[in-house]
One Martini backbone bead per residue (centre of mass of N, CA, C, O) as a GRO file, in nm:
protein
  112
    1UNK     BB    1   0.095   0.040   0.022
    2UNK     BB    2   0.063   0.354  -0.031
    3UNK     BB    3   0.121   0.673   0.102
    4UNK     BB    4   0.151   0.821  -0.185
    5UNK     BB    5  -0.029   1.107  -0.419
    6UNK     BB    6   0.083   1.264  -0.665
    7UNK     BB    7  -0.104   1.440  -0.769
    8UNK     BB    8  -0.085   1.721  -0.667
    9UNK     BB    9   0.191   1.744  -0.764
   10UNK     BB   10   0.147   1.717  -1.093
   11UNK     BB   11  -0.028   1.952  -1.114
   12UNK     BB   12   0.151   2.166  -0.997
   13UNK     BB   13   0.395   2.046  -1.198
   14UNK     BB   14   0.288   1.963  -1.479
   15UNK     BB   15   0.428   1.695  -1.499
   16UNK     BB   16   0.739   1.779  -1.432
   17UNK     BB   17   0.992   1.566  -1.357
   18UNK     BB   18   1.192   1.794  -1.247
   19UNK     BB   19   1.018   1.919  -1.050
   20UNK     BB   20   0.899   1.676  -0.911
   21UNK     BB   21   1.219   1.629  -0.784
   22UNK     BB   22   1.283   1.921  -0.677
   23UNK     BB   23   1.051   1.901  -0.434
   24UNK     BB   24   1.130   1.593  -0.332
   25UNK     BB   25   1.362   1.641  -0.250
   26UNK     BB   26   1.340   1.894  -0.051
   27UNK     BB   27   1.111   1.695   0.143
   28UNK     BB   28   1.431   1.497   0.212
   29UNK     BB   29   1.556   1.725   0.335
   30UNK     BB   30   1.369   1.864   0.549
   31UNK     BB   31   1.143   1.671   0.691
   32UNK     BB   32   1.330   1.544   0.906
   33UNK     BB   33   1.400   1.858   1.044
   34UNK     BB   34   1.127   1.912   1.110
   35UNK     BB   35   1.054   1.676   1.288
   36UNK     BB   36   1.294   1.728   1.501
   37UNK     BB   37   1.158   1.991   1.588
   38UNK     BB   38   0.900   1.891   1.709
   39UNK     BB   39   1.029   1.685   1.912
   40UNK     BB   40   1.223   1.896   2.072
   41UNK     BB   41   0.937   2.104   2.154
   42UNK     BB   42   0.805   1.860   2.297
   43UNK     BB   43   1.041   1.782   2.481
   44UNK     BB   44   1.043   2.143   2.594
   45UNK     BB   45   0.771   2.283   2.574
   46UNK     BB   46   0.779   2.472   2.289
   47UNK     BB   47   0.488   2.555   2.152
   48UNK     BB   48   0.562   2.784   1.963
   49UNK     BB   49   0.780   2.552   1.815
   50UNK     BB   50   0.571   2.330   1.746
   51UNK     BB   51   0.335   2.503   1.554
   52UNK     BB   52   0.530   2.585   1.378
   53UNK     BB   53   0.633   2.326   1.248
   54UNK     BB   54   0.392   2.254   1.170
   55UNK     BB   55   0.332   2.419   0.996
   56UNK     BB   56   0.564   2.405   0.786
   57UNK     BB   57   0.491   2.118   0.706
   58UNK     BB   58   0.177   2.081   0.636
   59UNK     BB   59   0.224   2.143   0.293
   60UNK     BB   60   0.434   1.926   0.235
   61UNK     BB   61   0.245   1.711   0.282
   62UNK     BB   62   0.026   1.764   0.078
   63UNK     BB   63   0.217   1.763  -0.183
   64UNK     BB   64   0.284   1.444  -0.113
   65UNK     BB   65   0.040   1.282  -0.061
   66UNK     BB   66   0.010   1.213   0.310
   67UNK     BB   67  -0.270   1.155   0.419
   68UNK     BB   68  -0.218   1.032   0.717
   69UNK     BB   69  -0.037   1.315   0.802
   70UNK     BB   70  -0.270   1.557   0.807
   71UNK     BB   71  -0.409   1.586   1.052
   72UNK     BB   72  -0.145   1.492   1.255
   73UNK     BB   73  -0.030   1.794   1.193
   74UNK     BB   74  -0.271   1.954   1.287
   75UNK     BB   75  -0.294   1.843   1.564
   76UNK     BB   76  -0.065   1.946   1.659
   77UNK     BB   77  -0.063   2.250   1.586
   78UNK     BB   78  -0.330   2.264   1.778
   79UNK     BB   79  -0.150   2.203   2.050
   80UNK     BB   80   0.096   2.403   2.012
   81UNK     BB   81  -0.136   2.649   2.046
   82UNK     BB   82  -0.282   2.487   2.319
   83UNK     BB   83  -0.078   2.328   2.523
   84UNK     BB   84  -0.079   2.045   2.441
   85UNK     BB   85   0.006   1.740   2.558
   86UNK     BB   86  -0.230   1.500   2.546
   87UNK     BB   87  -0.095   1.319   2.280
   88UNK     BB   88   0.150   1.427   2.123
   89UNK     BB   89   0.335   1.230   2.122
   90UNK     BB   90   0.151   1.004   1.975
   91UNK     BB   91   0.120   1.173   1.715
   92UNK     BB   92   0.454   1.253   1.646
   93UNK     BB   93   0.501   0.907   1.597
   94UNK     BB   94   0.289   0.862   1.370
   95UNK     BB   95   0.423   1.029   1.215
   96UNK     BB   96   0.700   0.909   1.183
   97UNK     BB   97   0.636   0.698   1.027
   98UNK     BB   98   0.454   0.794   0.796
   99UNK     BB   99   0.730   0.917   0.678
  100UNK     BB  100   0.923   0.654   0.676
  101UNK     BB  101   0.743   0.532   0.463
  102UNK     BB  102   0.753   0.734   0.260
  103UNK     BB  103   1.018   0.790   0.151
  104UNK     BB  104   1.090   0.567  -0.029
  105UNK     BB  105   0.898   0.630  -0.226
  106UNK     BB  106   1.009   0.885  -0.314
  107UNK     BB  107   1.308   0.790  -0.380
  108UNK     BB  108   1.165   0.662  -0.641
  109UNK     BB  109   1.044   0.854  -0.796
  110UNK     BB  110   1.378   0.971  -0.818
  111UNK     BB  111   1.559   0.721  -0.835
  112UNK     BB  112   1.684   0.637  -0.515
   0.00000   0.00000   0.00000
C-alpha cells in the first residue's frame, strides 16, 4: 500500500518529471530536519516552536500527497497553539512512522 499521492504534486508541476524531483528532492531534504524540531520543541514544551514546525511541515505534507499525516500534523499544530501535552507525543510518533514509510517511496519515485 502506497503512503504517497502524488496527484497533487503531478497538477502543482504540470507533470514536469524535473520539477516534481526538484520539489521531492527538497520535501527529503527538509521533512526530516522539520520532524527533529517538532520532536525537540515537544520535548522542550516548547510550545510556539511546535506550532510553527508543525505549521511548516504541514503544506508540504499535503504536497506529497501523505494523506495519513494531514490530520495528525494539523492536530499537533493546533495542541502546540493550544499547550497541549496529552497525547502529542503519541500523535508526533504517529506522524514520524507514516513519514519514514513515505520516504522509500519518494525516493523511488526521483529514482533514488
Amino acid at each position: 500500500m502506497n503512503i504517497i499521492d502524488l496527484t497533487f504534486l503531478r497538477g502543482f508541476t504540470k507533470n514536469d518529471p524535473e520539477r516534481m524531483k526538484k520539489y521531492i528532492g527538497m520535501f527529503l531534504q527538509h521533512a526530516p530536519v522539520m520532524m527533529q524540531n517538532i520532536e525537540k520543541a515537544y520535548i522542550e514544551k516548547n510550545w510556539s516552536a511546535l506550532k510553527s514546525s508543525a505549521h511548516s511541515l504541514k503544506p508540504q505534507i499535503t504536497y506529497m500527497g501523505i494523506k495519513s499525516g494531514e490530520d495528525l500534523i494539523r492536530t499537533i499544530e493546533n495542541n502546540g497553539a493550544a499547550s497541549i501535552e496529552h497525547g502529542t507525543n503519541e500523535l508526533i510518533s504517529q506522524l514520524k512512522s507514516i513519514l519514514d514509510e513515505a520516504y522509500p517511496e519518494l525516493k523511488k519515485e526521483i529514482g533514488g
